[in-house]
PDB file of N, H, CA, C and O in Angstrom:
ATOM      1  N   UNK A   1      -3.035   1.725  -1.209  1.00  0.00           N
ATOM      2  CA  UNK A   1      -2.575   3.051  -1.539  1.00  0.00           C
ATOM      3  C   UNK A   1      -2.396   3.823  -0.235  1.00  0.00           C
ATOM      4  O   UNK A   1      -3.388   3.714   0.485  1.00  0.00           O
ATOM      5  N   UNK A   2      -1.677   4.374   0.142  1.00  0.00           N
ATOM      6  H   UNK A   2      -0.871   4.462  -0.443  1.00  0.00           H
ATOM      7  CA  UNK A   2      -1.045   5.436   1.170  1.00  0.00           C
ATOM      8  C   UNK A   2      -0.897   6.324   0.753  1.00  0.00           C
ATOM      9  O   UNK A   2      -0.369   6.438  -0.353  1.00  0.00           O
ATOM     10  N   UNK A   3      -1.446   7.675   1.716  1.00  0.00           N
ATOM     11  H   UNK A   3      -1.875   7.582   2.614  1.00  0.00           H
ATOM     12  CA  UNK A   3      -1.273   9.092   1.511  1.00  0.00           C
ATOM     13  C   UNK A   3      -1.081   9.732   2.762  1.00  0.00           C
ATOM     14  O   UNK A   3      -1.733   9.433   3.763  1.00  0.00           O
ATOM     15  N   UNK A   4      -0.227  10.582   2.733  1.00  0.00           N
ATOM     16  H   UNK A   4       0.303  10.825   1.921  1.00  0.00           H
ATOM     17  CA  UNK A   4       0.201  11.295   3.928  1.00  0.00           C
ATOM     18  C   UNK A   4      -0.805  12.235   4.008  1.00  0.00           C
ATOM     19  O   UNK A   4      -1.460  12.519   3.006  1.00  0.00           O
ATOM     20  N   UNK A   5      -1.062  12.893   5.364  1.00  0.00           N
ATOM     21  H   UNK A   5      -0.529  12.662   6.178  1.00  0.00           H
ATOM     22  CA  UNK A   5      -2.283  13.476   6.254  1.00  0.00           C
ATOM     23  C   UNK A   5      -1.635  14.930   6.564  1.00  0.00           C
ATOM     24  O   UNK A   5      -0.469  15.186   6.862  1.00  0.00           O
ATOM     25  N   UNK A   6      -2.621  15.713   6.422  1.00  0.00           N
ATOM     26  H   UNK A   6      -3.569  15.504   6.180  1.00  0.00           H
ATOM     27  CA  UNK A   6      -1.917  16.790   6.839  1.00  0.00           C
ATOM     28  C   UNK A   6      -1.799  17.391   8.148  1.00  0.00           C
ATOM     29  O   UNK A   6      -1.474  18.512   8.539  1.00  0.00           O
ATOM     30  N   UNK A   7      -2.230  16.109   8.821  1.00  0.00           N
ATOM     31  H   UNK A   7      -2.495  15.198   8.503  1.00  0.00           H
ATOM     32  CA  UNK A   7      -1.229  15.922  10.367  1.00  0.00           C
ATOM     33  C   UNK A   7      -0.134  15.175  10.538  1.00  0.00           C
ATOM     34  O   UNK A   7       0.341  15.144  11.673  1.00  0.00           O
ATOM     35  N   UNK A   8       0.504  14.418   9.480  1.00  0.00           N
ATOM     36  H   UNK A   8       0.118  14.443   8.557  1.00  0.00           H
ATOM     37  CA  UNK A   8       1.301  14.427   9.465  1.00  0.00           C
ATOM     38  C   UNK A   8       1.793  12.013   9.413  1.00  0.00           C
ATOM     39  O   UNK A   8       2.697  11.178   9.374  1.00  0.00           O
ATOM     40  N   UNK A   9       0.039  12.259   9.466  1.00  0.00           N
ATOM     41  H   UNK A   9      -0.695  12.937   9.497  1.00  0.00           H
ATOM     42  CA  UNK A   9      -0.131  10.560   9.733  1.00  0.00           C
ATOM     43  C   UNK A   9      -0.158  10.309   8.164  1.00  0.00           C
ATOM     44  O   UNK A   9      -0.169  11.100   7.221  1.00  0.00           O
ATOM     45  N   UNK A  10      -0.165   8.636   8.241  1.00  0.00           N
ATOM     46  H   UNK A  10      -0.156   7.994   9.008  1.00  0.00           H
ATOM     47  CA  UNK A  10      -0.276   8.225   7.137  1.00  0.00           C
ATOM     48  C   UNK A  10      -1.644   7.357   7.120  1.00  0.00           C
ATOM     49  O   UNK A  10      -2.231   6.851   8.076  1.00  0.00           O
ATOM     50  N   UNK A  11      -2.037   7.334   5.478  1.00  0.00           N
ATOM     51  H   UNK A  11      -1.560   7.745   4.701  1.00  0.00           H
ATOM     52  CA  UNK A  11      -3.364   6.856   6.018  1.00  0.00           C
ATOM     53  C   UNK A  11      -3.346   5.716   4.787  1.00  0.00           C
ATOM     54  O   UNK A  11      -2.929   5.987   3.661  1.00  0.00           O
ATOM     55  N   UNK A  12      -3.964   4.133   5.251  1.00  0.00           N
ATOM     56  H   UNK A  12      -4.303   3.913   6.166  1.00  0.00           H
ATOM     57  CA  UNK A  12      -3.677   3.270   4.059  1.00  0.00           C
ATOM     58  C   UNK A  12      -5.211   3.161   3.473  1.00  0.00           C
ATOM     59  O   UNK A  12      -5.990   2.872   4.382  1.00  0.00           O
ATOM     60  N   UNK A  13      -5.941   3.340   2.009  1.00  0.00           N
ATOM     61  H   UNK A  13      -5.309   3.576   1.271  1.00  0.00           H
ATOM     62  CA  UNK A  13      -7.048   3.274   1.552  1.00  0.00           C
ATOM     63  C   UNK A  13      -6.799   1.982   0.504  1.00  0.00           C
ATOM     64  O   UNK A  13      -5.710   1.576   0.099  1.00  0.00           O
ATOM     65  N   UNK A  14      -8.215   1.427   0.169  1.00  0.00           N
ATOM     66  H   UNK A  14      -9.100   1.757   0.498  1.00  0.00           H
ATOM     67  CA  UNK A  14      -8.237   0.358  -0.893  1.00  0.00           C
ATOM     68  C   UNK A  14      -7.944   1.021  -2.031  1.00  0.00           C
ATOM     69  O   UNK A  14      -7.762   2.238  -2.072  1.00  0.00           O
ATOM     70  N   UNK A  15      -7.893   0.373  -2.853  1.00  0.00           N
ATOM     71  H   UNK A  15      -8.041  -0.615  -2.819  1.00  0.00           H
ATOM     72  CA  UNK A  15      -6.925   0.596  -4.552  1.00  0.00           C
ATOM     73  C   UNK A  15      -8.437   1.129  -5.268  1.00  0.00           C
ATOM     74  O   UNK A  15      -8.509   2.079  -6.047  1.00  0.00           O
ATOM     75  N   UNK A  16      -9.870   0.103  -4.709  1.00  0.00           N
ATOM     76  H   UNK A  16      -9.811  -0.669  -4.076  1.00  0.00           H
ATOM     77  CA  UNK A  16     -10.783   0.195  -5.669  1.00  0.00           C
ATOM     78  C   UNK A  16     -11.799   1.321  -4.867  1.00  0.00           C
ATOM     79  O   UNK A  16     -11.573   1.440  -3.662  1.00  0.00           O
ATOM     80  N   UNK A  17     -12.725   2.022  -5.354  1.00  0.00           N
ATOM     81  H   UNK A  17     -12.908   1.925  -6.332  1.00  0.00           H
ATOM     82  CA  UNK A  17     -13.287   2.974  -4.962  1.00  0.00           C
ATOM     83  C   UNK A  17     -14.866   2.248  -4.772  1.00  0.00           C
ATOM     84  O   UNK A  17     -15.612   2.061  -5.734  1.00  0.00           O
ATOM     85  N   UNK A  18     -15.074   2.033  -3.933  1.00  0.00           N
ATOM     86  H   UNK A  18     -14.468   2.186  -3.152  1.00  0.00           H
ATOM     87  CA  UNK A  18     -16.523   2.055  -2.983  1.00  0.00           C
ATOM     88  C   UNK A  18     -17.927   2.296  -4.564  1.00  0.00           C
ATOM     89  O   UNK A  18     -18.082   3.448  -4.970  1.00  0.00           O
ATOM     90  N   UNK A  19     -18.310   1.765  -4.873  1.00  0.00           N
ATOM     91  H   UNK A  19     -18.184   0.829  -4.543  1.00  0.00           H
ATOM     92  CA  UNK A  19     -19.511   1.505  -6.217  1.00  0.00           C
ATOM     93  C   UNK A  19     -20.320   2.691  -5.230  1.00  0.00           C
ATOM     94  O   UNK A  19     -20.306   3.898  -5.472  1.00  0.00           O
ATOM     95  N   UNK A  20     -20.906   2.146  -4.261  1.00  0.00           N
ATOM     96  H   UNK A  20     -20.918   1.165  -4.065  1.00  0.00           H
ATOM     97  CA  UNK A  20     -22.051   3.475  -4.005  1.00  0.00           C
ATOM     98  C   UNK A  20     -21.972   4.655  -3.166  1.00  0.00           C
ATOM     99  O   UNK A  20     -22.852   5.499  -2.997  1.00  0.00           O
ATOM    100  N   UNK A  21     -20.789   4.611  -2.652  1.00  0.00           N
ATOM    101  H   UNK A  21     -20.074   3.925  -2.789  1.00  0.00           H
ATOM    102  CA  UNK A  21     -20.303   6.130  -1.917  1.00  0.00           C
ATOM    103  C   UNK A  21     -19.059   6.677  -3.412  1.00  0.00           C
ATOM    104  O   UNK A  21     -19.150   7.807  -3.893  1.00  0.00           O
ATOM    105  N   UNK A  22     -18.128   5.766  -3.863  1.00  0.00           N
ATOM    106  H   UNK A  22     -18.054   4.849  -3.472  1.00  0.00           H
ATOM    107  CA  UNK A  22     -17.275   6.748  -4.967  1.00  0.00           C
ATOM    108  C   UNK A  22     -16.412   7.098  -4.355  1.00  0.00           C
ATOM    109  O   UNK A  22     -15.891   8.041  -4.950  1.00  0.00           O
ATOM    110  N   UNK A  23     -15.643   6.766  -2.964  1.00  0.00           N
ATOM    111  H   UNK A  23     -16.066   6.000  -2.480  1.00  0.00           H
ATOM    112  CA  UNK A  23     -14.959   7.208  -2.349  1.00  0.00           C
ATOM    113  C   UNK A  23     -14.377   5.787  -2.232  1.00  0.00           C
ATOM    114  O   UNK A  23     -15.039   4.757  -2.360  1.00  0.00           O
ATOM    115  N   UNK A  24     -12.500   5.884  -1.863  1.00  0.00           N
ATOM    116  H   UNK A  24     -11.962   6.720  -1.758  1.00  0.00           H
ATOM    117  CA  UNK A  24     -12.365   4.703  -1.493  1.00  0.00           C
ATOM    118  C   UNK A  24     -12.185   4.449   0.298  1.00  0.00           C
ATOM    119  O   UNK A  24     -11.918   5.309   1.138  1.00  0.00           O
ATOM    120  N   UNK A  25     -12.392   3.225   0.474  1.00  0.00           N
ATOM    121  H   UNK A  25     -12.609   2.526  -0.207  1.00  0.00           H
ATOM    122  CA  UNK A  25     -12.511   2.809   2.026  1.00  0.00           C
ATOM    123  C   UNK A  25     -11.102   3.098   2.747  1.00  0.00           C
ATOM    124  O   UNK A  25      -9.998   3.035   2.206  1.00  0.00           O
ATOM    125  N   UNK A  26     -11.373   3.419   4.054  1.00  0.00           N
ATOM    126  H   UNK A  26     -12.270   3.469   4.493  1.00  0.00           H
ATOM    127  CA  UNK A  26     -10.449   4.090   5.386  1.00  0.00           C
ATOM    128  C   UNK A  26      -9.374   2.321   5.968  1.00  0.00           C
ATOM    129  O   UNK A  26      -9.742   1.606   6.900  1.00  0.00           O
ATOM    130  N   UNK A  27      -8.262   2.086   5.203  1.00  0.00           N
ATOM    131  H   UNK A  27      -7.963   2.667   4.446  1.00  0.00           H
ATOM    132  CA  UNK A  27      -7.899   0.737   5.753  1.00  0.00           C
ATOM    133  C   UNK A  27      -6.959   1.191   6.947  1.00  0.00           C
ATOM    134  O   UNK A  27      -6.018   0.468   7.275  1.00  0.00           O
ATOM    135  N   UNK A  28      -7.164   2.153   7.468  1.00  0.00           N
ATOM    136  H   UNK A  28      -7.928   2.740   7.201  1.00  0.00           H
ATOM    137  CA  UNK A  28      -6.194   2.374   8.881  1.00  0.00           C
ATOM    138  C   UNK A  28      -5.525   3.696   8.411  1.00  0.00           C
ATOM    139  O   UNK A  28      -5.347   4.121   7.269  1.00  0.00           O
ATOM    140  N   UNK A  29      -5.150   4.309   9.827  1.00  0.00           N
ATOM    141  H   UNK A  29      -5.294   3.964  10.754  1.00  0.00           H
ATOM    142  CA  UNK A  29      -4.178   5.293   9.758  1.00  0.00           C
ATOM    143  C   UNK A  29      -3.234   5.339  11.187  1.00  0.00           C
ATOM    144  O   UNK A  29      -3.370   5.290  12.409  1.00  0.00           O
ATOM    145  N   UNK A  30      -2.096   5.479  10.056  1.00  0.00           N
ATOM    146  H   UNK A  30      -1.985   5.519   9.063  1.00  0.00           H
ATOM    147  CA  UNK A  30      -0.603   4.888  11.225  1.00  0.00           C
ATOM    148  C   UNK A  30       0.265   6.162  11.327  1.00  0.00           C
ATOM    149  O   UNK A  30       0.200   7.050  10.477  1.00  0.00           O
ATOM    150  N   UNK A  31       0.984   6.210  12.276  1.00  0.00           N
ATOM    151  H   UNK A  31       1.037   5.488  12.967  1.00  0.00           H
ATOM    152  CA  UNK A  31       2.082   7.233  12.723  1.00  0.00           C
ATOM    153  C   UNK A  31       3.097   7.300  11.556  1.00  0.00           C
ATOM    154  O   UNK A  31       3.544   8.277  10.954  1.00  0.00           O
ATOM    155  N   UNK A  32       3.334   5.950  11.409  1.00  0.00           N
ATOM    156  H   UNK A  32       2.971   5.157  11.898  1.00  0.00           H
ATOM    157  CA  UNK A  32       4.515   6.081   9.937  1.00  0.00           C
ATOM    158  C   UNK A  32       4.214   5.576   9.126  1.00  0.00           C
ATOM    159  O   UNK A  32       3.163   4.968   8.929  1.00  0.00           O
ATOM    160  N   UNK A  33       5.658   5.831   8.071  1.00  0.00           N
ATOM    161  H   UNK A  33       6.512   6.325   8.232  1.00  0.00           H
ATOM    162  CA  UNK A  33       4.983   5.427   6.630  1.00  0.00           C
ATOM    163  C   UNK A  33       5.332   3.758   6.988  1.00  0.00           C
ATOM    164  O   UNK A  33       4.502   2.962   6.548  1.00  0.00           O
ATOM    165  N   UNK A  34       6.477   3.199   7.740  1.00  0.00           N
ATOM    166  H   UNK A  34       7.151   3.846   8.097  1.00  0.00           H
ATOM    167  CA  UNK A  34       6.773   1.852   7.882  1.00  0.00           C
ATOM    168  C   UNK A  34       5.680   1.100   8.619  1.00  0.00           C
ATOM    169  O   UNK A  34       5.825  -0.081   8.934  1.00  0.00           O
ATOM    170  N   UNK A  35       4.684   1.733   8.865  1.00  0.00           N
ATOM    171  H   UNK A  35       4.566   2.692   8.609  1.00  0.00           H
ATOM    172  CA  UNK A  35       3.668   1.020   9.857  1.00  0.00           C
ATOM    173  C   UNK A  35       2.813   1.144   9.122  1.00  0.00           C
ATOM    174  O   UNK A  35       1.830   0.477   9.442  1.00  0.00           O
ATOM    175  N   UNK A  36       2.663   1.926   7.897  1.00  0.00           N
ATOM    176  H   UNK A  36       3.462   2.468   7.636  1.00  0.00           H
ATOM    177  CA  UNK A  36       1.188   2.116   7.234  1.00  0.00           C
ATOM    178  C   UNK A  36       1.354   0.806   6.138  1.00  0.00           C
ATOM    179  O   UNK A  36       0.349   0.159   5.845  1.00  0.00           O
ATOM    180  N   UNK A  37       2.871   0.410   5.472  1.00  0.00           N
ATOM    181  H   UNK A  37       3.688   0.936   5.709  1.00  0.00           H
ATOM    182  CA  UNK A  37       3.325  -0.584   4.470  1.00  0.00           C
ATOM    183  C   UNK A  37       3.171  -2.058   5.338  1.00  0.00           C
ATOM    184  O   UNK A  37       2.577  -3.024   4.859  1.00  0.00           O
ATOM    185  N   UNK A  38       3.717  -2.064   6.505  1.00  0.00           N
ATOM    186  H   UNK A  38       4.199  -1.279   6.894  1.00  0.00           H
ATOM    187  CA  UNK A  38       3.789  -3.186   7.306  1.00  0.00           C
ATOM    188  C   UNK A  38       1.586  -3.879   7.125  1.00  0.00           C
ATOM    189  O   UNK A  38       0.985  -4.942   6.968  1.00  0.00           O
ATOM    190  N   UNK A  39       1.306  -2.600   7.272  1.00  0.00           N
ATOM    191  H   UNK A  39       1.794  -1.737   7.400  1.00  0.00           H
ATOM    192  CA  UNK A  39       0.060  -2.952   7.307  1.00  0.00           C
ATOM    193  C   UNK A  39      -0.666  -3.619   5.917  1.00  0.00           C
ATOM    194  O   UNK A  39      -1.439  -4.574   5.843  1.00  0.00           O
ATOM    195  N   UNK A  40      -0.191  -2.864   4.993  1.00  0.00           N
ATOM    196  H   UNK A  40       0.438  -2.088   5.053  1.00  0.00           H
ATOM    197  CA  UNK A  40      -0.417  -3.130   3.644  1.00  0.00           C
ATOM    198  C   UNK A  40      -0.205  -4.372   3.055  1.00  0.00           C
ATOM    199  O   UNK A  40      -0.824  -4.897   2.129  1.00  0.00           O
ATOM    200  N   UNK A  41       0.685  -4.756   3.659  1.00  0.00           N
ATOM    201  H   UNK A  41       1.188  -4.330   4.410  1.00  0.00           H
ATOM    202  CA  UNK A  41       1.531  -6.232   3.007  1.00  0.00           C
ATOM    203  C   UNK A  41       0.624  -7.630   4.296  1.00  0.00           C
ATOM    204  O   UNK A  41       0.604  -8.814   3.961  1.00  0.00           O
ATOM    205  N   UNK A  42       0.217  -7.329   5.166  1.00  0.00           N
ATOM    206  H   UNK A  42       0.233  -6.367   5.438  1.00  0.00           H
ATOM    207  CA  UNK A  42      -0.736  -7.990   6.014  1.00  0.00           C
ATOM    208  C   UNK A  42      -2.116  -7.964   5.496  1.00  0.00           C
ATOM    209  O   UNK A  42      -2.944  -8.815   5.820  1.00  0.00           O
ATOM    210  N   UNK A  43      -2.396  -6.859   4.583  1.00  0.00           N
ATOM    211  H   UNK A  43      -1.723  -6.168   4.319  1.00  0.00           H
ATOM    212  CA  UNK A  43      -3.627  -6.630   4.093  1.00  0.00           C
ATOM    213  C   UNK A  43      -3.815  -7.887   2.880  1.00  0.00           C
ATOM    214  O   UNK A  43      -4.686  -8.756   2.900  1.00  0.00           O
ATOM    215  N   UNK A  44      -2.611  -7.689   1.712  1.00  0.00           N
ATOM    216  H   UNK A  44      -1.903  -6.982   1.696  1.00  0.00           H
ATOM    217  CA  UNK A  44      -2.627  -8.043   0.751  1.00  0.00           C
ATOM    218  C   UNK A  44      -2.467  -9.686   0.891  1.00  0.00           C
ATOM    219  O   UNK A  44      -3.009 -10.303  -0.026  1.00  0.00           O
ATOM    220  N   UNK A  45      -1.667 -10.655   2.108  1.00  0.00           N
ATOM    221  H   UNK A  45      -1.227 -10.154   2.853  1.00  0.00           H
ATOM    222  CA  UNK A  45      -1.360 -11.429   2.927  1.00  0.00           C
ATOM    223  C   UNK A  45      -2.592 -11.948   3.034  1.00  0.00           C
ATOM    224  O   UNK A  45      -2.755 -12.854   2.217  1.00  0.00           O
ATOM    225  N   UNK A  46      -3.745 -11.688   3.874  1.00  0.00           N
ATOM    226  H   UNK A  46      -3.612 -10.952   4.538  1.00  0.00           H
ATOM    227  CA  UNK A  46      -5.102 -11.903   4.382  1.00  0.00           C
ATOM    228  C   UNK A  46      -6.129 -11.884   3.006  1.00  0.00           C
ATOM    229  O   UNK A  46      -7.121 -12.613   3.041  1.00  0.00           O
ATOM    230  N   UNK A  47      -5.829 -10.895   1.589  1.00  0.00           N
ATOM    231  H   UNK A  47      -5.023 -10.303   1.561  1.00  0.00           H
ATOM    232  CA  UNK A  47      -6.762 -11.200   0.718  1.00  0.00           C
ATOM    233  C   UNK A  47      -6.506 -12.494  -0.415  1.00  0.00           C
ATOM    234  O   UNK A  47      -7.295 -12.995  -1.217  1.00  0.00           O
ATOM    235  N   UNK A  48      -5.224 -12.771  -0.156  1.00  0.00           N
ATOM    236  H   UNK A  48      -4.584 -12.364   0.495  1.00  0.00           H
ATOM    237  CA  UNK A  48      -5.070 -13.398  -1.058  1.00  0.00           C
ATOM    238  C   UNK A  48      -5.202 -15.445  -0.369  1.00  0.00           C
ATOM    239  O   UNK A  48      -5.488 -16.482  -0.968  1.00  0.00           O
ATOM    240  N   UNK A  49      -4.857 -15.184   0.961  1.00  0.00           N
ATOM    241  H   UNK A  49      -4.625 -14.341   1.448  1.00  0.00           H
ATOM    242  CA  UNK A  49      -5.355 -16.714   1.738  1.00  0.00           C
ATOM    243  C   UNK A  49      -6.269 -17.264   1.169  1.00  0.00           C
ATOM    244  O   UNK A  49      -7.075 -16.552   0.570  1.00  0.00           O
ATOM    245  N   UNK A  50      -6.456 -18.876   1.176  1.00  0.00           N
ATOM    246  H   UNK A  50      -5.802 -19.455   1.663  1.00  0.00           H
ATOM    247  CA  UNK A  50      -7.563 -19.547   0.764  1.00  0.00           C
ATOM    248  C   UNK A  50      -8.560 -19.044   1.777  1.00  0.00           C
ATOM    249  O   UNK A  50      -9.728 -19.433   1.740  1.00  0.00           O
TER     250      UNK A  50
END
């Protein structure tokens, strides 16, 4: 999930929310939105590997 910053960054978080904080986890924050997706698809890439 990606959400824009109100500096203006983009910031990529996990889908599932953290059981004992309730918050979801910080997966990077990028200058653009093409660098925050590039990241995303490397993320999803790396969870799904044997």
């Amino acid at each position: 999930m990606i959400r824009k910053l109100g500096s203006g960054e983009y910031r990529l978080y996990s889908m599932k929310k953290d059981a004992r904080t309730g918050r979801r986890r910080n997966l990077g924050t990028f200058a653009t939105l093409e660098a925050a997706k590039r990241h995303e698809r490397a993320v999803q890439y790396f969870k799904r590997r044997g």
